[in-house]
C-alpha positions in Angstrom: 6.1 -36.1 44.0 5.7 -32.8 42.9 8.8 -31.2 40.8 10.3 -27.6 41.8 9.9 -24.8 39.5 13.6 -23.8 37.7 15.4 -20.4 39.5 14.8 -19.2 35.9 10.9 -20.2 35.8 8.9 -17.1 33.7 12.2 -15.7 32.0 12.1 -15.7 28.0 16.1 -16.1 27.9 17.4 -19.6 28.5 18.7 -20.3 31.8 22.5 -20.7 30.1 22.6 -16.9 28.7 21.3 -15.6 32.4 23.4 -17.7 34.3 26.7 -16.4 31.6 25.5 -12.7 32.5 25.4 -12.7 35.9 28.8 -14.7 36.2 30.5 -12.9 33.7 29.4 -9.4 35.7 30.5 -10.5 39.0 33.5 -12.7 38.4 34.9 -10.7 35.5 34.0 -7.1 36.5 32.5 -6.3 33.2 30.0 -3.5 32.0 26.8 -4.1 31.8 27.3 -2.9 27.9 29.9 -5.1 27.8 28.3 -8.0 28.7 25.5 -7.1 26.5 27.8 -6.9 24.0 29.3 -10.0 24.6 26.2 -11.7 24.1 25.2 -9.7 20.9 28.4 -11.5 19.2 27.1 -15.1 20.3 23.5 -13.7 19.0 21.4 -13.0 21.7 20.1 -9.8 21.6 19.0 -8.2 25.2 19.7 -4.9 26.9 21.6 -3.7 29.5 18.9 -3.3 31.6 17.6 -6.7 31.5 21.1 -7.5 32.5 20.9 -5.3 35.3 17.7 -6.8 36.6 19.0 -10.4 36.2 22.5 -9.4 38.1 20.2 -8.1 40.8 17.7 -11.0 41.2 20.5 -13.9 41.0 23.7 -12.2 41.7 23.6 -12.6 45.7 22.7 -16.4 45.3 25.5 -16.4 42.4 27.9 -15.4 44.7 26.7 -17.4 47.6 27.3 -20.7 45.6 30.7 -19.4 44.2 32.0 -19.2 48.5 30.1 -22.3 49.5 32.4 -24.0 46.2 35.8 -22.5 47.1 38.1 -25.3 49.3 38.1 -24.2 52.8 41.8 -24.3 54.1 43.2 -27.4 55.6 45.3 -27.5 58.6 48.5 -28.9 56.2 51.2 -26.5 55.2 53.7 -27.0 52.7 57.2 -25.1 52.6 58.8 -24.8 49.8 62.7 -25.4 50.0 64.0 -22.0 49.7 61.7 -20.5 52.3 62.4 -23.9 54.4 66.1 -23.5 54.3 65.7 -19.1 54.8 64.1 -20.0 58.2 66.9 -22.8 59.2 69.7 -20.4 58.5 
């Protein structure tokens, strides 16, 4: 059985520093100098740019796996007792 090549296959950065840059830019709304930043202080030296081009190449599947994650809603509701007793009044 043949095993699959990483997402991150070819990059010189380990796949946990990409995968911290993209999520950082897309769930924090960061800089892309911030984010470089961020990662000069933990010791990884790379440039905005590279950010840019890993934001661009994994952000939309990023984002896809973030929605597929979230808990769709059920069809329970729960009332609290102030609003129950508003609506009883």
């Amino acid at each position: 059985m043949k095993k699959s090549k990483s997402l991150y296959h070819g990059h010189s950065f380990p796949a946990s520093v990409i995968s911290y840059a993209v999520r950082w830019y897309f769930r924090f709304h960061l800089s892309l100098r911030d984010i470089e930043e961020l990662l000069f202080e933990r010791g990884v030296i790379v440039t905005y740019e590279t950010i840019r081009c890993w934001c661009d190449k994994f952000g939309k599947g990023f984002a896809h796996r973030v929605k597929a994650g979230r808990r769709k809603p059920g069809g329970t509701w729960h009332l609290d007792e102030e609003s129950a007793s508003r609506t009883q009044a």
